[in-house]
ZAPATI-80614 format. One record per residue: residue number from 1; residue in three letters; x, y, z of N, C-alpha, C, O in turn. Coordinates in Angstrom, 1 decimal, padded with zeros to 4 digits. Layout:
BEGIN
   seq   type    neast   nnorth      nup   caeast   canorth     caup    ceast   cnorth      cup    oeast   onorth      oup
   NUM    ALA        X        Y        Z        X         Y        Z        X        Y        Z        X        Y        Z
...
***
This chain:
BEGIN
   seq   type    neast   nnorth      nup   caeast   canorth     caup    ceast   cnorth      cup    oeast   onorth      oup
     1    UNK   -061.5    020.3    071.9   -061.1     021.4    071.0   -059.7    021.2    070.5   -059.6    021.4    069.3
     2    UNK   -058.8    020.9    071.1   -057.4     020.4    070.9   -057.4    019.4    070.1   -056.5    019.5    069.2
     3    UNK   -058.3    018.3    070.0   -058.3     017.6    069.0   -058.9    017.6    067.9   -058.8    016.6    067.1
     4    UNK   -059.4    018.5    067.6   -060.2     019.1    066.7   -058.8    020.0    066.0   -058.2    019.6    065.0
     5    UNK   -058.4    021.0    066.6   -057.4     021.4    066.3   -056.5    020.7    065.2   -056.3    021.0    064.0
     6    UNK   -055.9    019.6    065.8   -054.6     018.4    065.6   -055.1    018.2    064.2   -054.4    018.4    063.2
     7    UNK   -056.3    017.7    064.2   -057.0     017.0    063.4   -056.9    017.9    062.0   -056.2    017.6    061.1
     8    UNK   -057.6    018.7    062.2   -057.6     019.9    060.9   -056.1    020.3    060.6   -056.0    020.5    059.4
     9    UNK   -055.0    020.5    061.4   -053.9     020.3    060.8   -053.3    019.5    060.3   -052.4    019.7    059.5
    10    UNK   -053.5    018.0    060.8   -053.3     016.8    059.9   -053.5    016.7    058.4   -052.6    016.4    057.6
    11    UNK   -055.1    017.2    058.1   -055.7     017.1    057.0   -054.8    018.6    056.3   -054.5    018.5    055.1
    12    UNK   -054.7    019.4    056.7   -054.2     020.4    055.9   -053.1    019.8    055.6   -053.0    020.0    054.3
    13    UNK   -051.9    018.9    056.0   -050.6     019.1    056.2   -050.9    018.0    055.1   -050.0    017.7    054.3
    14    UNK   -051.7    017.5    055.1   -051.8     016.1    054.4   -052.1    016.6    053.0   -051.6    016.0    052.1
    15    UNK   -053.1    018.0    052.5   -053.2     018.3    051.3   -052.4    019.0    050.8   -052.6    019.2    049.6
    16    UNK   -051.1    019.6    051.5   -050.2     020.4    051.2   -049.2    019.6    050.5   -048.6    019.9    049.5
    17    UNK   -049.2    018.1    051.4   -048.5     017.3    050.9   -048.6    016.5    049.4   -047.7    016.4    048.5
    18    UNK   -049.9    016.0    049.5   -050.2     015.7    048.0   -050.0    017.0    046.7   -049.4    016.9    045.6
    19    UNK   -050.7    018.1    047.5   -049.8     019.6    046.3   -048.2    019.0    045.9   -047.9    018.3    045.0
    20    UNK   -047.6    019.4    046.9   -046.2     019.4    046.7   -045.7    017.9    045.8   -044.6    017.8    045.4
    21    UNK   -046.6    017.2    045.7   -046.3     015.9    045.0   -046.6    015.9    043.0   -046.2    015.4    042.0
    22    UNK   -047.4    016.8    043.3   -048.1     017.0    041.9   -047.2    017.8    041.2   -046.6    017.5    040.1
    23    UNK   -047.2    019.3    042.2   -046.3     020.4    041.6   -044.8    020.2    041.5   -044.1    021.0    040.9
    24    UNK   -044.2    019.0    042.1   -042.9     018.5    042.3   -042.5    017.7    040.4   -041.4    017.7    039.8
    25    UNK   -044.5    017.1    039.7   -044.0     016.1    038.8   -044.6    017.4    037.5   -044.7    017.0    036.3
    26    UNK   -044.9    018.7    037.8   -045.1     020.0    036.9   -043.5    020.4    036.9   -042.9    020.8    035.9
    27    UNK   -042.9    020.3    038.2   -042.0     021.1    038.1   -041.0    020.0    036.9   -040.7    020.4    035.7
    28    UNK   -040.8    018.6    037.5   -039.6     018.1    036.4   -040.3    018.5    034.3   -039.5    018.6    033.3
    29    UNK   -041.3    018.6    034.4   -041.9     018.9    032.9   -041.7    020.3    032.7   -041.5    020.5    031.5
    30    UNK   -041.6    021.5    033.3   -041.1     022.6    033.2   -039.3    022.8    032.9   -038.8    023.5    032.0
    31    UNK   -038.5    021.8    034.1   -037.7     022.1    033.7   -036.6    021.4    033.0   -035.4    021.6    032.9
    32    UNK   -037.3    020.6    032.7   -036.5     019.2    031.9   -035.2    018.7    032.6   -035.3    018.1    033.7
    33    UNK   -034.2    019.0    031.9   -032.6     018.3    032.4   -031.9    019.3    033.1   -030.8    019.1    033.6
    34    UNK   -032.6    020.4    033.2   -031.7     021.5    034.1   -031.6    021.5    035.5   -032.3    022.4    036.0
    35    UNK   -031.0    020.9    036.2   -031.2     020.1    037.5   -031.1    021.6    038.5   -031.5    021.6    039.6
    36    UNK   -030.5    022.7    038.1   -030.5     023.9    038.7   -031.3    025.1    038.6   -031.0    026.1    039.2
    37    UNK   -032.6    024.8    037.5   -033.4     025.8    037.5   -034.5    024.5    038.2   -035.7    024.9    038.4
    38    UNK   -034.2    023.4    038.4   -035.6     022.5    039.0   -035.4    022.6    040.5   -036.2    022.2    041.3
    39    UNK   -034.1    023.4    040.9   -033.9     022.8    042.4   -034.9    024.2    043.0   -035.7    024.3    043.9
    40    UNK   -034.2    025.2    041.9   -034.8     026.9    042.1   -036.4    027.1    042.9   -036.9    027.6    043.9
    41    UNK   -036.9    025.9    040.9   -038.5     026.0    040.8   -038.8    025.1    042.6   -039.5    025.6    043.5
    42    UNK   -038.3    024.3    042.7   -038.7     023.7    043.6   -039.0    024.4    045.1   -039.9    024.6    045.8
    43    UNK   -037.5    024.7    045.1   -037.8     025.8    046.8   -038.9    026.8    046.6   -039.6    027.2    047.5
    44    UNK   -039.0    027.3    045.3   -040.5     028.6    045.2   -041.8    027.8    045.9   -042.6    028.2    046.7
    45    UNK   -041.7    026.3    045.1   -043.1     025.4    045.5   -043.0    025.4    046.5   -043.7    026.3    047.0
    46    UNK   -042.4    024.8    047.3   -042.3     024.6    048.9   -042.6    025.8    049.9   -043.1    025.8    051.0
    47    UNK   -041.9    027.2    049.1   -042.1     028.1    050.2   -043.5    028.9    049.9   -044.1    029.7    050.6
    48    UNK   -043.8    028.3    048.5   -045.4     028.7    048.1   -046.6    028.0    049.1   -047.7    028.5    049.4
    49    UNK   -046.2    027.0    049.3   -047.2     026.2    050.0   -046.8    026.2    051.3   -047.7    026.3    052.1
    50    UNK   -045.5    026.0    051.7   -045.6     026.0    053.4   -045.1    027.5    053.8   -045.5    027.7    054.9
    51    UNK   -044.6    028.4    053.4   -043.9     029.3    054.2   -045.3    031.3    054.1   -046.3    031.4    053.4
    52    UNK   -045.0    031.8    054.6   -045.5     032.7    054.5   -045.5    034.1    053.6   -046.5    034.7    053.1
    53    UNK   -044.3    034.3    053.4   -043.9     035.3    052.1   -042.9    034.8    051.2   -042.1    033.9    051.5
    54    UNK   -043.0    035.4    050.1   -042.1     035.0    048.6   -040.5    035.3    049.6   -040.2    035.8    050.7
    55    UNK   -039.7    034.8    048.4   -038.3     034.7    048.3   -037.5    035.4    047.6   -037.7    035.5    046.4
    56    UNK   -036.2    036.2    048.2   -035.5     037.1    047.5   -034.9    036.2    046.4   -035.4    035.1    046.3
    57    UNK   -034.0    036.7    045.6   -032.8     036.5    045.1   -032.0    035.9    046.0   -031.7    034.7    046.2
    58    UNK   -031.7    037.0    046.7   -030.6     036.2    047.6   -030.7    035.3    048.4   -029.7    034.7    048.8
    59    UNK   -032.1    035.1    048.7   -032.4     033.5    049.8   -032.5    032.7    048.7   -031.9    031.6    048.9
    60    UNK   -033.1    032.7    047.3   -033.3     031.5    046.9   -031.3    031.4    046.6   -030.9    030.3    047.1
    61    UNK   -030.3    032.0    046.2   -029.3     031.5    046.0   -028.6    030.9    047.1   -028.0    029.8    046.9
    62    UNK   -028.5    031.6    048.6   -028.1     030.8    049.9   -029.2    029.6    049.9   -028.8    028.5    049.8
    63    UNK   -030.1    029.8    050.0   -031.0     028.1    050.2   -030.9    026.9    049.0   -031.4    025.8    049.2
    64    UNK   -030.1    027.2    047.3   -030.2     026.4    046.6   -028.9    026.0    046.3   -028.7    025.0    045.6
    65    UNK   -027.9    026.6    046.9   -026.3     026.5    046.8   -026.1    026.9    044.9   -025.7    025.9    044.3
    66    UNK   -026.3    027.7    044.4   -026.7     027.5    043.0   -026.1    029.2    042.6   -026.1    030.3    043.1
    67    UNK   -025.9    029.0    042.0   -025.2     030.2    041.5   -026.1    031.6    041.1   -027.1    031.6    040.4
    68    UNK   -025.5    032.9    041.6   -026.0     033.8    041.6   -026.8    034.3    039.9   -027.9    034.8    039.8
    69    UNK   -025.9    034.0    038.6   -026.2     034.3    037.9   -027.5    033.2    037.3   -028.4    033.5    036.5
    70    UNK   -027.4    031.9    037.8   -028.2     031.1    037.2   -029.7    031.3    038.2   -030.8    031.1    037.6
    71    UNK   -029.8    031.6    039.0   -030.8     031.8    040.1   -031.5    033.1    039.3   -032.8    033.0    039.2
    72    UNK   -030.8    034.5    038.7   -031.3     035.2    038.1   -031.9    034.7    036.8   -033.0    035.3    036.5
    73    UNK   -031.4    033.7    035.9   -032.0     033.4    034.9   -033.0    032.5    034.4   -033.5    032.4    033.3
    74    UNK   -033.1    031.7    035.8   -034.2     030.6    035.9   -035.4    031.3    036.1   -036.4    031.2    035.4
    75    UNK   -035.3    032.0    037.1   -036.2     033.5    037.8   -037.1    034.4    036.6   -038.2    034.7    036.7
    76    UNK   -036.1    034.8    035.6   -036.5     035.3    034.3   -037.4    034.3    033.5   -038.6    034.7    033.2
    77    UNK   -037.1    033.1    033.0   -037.3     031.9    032.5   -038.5    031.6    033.1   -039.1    031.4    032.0
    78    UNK   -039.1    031.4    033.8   -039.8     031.4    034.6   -041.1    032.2    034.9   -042.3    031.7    035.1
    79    UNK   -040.6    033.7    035.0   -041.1     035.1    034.9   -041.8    035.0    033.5   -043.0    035.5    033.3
    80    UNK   -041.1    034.5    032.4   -041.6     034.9    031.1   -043.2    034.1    030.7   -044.1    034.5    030.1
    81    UNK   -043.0    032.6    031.3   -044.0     032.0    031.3   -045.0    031.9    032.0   -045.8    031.0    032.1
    82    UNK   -044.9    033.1    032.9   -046.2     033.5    033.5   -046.5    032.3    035.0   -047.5    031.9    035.5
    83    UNK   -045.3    031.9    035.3   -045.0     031.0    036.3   -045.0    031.3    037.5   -045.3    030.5    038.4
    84    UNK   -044.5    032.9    037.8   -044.3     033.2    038.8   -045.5    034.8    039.5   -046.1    035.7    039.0
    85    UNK   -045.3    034.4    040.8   -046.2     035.7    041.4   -045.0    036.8    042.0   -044.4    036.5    043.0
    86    UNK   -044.8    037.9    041.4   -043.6     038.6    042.0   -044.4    040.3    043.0   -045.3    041.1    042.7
    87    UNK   -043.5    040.2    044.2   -044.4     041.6    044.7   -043.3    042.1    045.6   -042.3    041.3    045.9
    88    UNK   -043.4    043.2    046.1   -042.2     043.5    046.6   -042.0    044.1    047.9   -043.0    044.6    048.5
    89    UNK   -041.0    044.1    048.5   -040.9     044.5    049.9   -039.7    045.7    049.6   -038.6    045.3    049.2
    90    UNK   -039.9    046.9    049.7   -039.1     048.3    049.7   -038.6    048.1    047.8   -039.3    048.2    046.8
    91    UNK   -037.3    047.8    048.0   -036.6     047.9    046.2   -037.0    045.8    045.9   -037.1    045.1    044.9
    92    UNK   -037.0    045.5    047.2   -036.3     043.7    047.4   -037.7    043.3    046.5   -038.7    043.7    046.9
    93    UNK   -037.8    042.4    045.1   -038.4     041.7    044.4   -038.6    039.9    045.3   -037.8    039.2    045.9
    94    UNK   -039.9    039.8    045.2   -040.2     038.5    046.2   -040.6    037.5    045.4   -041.6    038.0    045.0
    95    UNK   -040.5    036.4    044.9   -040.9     035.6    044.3   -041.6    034.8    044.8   -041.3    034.3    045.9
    96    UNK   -043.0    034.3    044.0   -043.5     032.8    045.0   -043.9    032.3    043.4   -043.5    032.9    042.4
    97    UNK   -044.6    031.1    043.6   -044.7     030.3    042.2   -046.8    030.8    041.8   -047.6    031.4    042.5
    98    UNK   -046.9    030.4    041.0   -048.0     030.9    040.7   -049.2    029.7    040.1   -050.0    029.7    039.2
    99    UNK   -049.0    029.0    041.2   -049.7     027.3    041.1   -050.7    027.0    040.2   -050.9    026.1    039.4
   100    UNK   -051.7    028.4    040.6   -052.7     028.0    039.2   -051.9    028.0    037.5   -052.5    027.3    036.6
   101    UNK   -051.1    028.6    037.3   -050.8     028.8    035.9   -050.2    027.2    036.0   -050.7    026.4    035.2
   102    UNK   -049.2    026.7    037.0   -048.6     025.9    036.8   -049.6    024.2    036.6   -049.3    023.2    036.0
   103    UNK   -050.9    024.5    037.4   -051.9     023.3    037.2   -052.4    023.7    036.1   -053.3    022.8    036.0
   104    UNK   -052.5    024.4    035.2   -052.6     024.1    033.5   -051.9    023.5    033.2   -052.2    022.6    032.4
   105    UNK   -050.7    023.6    033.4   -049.7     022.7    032.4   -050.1    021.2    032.2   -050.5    020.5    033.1
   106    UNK   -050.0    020.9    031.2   -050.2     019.3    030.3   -048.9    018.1    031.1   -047.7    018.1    030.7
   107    UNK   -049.2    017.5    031.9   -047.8     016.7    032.4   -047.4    015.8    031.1   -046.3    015.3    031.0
   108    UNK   -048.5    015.7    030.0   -048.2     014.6    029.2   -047.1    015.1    028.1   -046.2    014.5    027.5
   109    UNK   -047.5    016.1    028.1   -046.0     017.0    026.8   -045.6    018.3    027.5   -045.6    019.2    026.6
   110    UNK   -045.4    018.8    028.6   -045.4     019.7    029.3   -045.8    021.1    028.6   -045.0    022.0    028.5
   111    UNK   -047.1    021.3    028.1   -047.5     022.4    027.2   -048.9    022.9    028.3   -049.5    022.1    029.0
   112    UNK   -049.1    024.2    028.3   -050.2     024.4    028.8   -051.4    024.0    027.9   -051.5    023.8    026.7
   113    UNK   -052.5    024.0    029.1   -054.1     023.4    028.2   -054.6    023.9    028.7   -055.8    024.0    028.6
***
């Protein structure tokens, strides 16, 4: 049973992994040269796939070293293109990424299809 266990989280950890590889080469087509709205997009992917609840404001700015106003504007940027899943905890806005919208995107011209 234990190895049955191991096993199925192997294979999980292994498809999360290939995710994060795909959504890593949506994310540079999303955010072109802005190396600080890619680091943003990126921690959302990561905590979209491995972690359990969306991300404040304020964690994605302590976790991306990135500045308060640009963390708000990527977030927006983002929000507009239907990128993101937002829900909330009391007033606190939670962000996670919204993978299906983002597996439409075209890697070849970064346009949705």
């Amino acid at each position: 049973m234990l190895i049955k266990s191991l096993q199925d989280l192997c294979g999980s950890l292994e498809e999360k992994d290939l995710k994060l590889n795909y959504f890593g080469e949506v994310s540079k087509k999303i955010c072109g040269e802005d190396l600080k709205k890619g680091r943003v997009l990126s921690i959302l992917i990561q905590n979209t796939l491995f972690g359990e609840s969306g991300l404040s404001v304020e964690e994605l700015f302590e976790i991306s070293e990135t500045g308060m106003s640009k963390v708000r504007s990527s977030l927006k940027e983002l929000e507009e293109k239907e990128n993101l899943y937002i829900t909330k905890d009391g007033r606190k806005k939670l962000y996670d990424v919204n993978l299906d919208a983002m597996s439409k995107l075209d890697l070849q011209d970064g346009t949705l299809t």
